[in-house]
C-alpha positions as CSV (number, residue, x, y, z in Angstrom):
1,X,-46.3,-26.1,23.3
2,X,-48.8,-23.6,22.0
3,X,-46.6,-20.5,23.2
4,X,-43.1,-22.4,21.7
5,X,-44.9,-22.6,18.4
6,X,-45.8,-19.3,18.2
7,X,-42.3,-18.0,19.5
8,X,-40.7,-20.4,17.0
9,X,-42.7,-18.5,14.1
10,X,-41.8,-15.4,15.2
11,X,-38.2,-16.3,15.0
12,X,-38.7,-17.9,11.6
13,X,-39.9,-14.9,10.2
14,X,-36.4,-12.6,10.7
15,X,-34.5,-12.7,7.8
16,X,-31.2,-14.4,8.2
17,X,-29.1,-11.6,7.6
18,X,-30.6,-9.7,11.1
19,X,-29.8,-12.7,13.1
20,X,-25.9,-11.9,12.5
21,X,-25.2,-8.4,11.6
22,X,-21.6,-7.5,10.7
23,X,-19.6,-5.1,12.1
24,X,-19.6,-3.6,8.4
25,X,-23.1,-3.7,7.5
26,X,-23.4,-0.4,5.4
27,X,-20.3,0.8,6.2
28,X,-18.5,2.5,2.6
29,X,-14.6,1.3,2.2
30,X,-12.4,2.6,-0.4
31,X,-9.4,0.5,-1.7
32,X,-6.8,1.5,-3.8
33,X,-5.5,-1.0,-6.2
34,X,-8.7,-3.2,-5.9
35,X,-8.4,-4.7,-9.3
36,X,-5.9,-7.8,-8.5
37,X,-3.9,-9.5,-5.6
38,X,-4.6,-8.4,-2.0
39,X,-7.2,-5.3,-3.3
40,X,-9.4,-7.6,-4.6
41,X,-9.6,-10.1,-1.8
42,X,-9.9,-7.4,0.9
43,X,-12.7,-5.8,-1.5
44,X,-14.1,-9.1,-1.5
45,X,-14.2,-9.5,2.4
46,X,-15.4,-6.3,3.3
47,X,-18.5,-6.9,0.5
48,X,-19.3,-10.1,2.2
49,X,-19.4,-8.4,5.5
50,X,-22.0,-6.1,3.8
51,X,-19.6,-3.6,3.3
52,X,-20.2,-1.3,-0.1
53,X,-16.7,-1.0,-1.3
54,X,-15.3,1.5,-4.3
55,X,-12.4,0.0,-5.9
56,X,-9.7,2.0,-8.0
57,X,-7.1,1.4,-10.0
58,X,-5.7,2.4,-13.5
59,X,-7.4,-0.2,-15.9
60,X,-11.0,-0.6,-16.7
61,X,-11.3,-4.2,-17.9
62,X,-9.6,-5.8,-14.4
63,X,-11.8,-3.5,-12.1
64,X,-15.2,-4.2,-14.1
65,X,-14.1,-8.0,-13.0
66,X,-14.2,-7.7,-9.6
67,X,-17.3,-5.4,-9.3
68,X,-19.0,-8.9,-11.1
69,X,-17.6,-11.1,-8.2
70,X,-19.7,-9.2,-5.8
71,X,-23.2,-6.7,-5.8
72,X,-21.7,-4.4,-3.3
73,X,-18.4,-3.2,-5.2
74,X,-18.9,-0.6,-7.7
75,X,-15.2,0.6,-9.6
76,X,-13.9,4.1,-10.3
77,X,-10.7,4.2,-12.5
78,X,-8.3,6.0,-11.2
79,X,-4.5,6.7,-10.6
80,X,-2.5,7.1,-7.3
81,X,-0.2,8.8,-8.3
82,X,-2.4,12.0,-10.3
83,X,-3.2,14.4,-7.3
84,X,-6.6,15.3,-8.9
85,X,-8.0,11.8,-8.5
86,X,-8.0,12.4,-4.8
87,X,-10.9,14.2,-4.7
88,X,-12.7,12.1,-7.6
89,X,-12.3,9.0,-5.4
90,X,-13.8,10.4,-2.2
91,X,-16.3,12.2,-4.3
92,X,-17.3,8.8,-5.8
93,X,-17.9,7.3,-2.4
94,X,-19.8,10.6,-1.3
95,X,-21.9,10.5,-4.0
96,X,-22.8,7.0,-4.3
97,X,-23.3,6.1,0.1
98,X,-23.2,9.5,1.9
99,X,-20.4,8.1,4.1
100,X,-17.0,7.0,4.3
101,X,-15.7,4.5,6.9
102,X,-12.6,2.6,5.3
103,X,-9.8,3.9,3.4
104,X,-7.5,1.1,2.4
105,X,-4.3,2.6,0.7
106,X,-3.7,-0.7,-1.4
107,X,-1.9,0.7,-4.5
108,X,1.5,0.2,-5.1
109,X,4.4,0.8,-7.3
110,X,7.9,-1.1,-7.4
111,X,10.8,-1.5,-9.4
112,X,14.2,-3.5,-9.3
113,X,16.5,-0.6,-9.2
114,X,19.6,-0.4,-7.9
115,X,21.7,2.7,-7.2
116,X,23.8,2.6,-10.4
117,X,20.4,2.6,-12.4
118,X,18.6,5.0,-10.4
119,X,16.8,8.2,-12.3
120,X,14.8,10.7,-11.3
121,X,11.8,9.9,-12.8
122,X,11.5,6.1,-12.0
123,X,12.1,7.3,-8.3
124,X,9.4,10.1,-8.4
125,X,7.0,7.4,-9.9
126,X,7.9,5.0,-7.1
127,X,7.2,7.4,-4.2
128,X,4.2,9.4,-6.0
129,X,2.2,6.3,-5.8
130,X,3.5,4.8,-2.7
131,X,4.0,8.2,-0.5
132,X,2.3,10.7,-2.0
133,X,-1.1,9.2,-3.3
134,X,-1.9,8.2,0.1
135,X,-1.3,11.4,1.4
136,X,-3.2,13.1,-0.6
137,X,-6.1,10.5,-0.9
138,X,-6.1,10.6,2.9
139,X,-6.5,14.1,3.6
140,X,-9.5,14.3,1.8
141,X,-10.9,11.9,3.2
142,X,-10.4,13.0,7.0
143,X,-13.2,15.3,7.4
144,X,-15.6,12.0,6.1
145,X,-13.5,9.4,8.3
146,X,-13.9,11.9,11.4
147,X,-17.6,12.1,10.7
148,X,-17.7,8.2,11.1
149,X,-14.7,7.6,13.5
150,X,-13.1,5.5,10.9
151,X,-9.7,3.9,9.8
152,X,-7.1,4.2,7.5
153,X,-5.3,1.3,7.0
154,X,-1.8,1.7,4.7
155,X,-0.5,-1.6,2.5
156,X,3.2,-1.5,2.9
157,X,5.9,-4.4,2.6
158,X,8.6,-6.5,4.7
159,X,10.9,-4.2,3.1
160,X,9.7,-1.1,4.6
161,X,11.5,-2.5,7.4
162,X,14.2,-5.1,5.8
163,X,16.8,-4.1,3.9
164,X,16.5,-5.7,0.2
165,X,19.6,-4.9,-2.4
166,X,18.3,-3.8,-5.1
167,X,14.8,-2.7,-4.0
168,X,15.8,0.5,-1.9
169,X,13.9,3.3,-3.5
170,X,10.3,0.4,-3.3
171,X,11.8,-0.1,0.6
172,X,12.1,3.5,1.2
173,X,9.4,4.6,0.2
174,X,7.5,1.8,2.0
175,X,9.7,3.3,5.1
176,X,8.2,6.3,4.7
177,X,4.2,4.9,4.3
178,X,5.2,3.2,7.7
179,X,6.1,6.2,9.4
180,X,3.5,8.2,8.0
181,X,1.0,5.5,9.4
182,X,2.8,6.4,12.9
183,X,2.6,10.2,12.9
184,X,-1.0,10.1,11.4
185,X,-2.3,8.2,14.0
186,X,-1.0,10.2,16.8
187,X,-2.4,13.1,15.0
188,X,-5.7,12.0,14.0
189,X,-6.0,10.3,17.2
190,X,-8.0,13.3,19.0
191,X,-10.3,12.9,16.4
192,X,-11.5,9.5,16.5
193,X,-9.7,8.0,13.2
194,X,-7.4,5.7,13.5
195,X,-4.3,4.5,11.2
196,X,-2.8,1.1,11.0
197,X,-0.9,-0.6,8.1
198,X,-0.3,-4.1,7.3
199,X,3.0,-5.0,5.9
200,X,2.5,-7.9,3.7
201,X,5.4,-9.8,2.7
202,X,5.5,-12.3,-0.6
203,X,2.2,-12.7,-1.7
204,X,1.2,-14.8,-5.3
205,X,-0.7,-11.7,-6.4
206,X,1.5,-11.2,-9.9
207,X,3.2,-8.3,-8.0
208,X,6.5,-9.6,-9.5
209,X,5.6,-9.9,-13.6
210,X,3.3,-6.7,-12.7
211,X,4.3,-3.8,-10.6
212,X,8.3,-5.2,-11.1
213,X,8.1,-5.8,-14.7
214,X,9.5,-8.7,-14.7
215,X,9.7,-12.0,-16.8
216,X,7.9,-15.0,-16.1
217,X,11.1,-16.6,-16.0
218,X,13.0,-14.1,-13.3
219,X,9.8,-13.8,-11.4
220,X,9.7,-17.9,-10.8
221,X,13.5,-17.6,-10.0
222,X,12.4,-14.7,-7.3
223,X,9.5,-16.8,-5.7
224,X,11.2,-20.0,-5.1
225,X,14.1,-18.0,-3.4
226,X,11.5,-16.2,-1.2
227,X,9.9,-19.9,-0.5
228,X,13.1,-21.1,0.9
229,X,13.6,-17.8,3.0
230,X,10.2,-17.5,4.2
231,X,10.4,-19.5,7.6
232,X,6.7,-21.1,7.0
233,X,7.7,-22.2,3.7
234,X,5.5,-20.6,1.8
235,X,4.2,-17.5,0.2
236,X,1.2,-15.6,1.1
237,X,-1.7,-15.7,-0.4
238,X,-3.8,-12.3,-1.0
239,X,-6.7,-13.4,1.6
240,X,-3.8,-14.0,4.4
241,X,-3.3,-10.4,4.3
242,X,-6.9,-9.2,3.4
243,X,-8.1,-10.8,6.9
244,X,-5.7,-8.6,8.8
245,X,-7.2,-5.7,6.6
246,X,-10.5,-6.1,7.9
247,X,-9.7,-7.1,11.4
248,X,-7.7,-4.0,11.1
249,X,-10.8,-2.1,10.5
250,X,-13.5,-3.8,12.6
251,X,-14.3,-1.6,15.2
252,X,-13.7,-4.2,17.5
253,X,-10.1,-2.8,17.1
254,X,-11.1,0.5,18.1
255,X,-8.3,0.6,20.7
256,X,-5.3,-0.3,18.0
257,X,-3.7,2.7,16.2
258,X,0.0,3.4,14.8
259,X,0.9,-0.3,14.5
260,X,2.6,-1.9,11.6
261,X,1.3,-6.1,11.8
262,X,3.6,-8.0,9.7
263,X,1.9,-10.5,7.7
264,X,4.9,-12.3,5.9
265,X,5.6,-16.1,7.1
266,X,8.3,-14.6,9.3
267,X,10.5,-13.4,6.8
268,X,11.1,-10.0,8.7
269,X,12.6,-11.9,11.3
270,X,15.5,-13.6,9.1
């Protein structure tokens, strides 16, 4: 009894966070459009995990609110779509941890814009965001990620792979962050980093009355169509995708690369 005692106080003495280490413990992410929706929540995750996250986005006021929700987030503002806040970003993350481990392309632009409406500049916005940022955010990160042997993982959308009238510049260029997810991972690959992307479909993240512009009104209209398509009935909510985020970059998964997981109800299958 004497020797169980003492064993028992030894155990005792651990703090509770050694018991159960995460796969993230000190481990630095960076996520794009971390201020609302499916950003946030994955930031969220990942800092519970004891990840130290960096979130960007465009607006100071939303990103100071989720830093509050959690010690381990600090914010940079920042825009996708401005090739010089690359380097800022990943400087940020340098500076702050030594170390990057996670890039999470989360930022996204949209529009409801058909063909007949179509101009150059709302185009070029779509795809500087949703092509272009990531490329550009991602190559300077590589020689970080290689250091660790970490992940990108790419946002994208149901209609990178469904057609959607209406939406095709937003699907395109969601078409094009899928493919790029493909060809980076065969290419970075040999060097330990790996690339996934999640395509999330509907999700009550305000996408609709924010990065569509649209009214209140039209934006209800829009969701309870997309409820009646959905097979499961339902839209998603931001932390149905944020779990396939991290599980994306546990490396756990260190032997999944170039995929595209759907996480949409089942609406890519109607």
């Amino acid at each position: 009894m004497a020797e169980y005692a003492f064993w028992k106080s030894c155990l005792s003495s651990i703090p509770a966070r050694s018991k159960a280490m995460s796969a993230f413990d000190n481990k630095v992410v960076i996520i794009t459009g971390g201020s609302s929706g499916i950003g946030r929540a994955a930031a969220l995750a990942f800092a519970r995990q004891g990840a130290k996250v960096i979130v960007t986005g465009r607006r100071a006021t939303p990103l100071k609110q989720t830093v509050a929700e959690h010690p381990n987030i600090v914010s940079l503002v920042a825009d996708a779509a401005e090739p010089e806040d690359a380097s800022r970003t990943i400087a940020k993350a340098i500076d702050t941890w030594g170390r990057l481990d996670v890039l999470v392309n989360n930022a996204g632009a949209g529009a409801l814009l058909s063909l007949h409406e179509a101009a150059a500049e709302q185009v070029a916005s779509i795809f500087a965001v949703n092509v272009v940022g990531p490329s550009l955010l991602a190559a300077a990160a590589l020689p970080h990620l290689t250091a660790t042997k970490g992940a990108i993982i790419n946002i994208s959308s149901t209609f990178g792979h469904r057609p959607a009238a209406g939406l095709s510049h937003y699907a395109a260029s969601k078409a094009a962050l899928e493919h790029l997810t493909r060809c980076w991972a065969l290419e970075l690959a040999p060097e330990g980093v790996r690339v996934n992307a999640v395509a999330a479909g509907p999700t009550e993240s305000g996408a609709l009355t924010g990065m569509m512009g649209l009214s209140p009104e039209h934006a209800a209209v829009i969701e309870e169509a997309e409820r009646a398509q959905i097979p499961l009935r339902r839209r998603g909510s931001p932390d149905d995708v944020a779990r396939w985020i991290i599980q994306l970059a546990d490396p756990a998964s260190e032997w999944v690369t170039g995929q595209v997981i759907a996480v949409d109800g089942g609406l890519g299958l109607t």
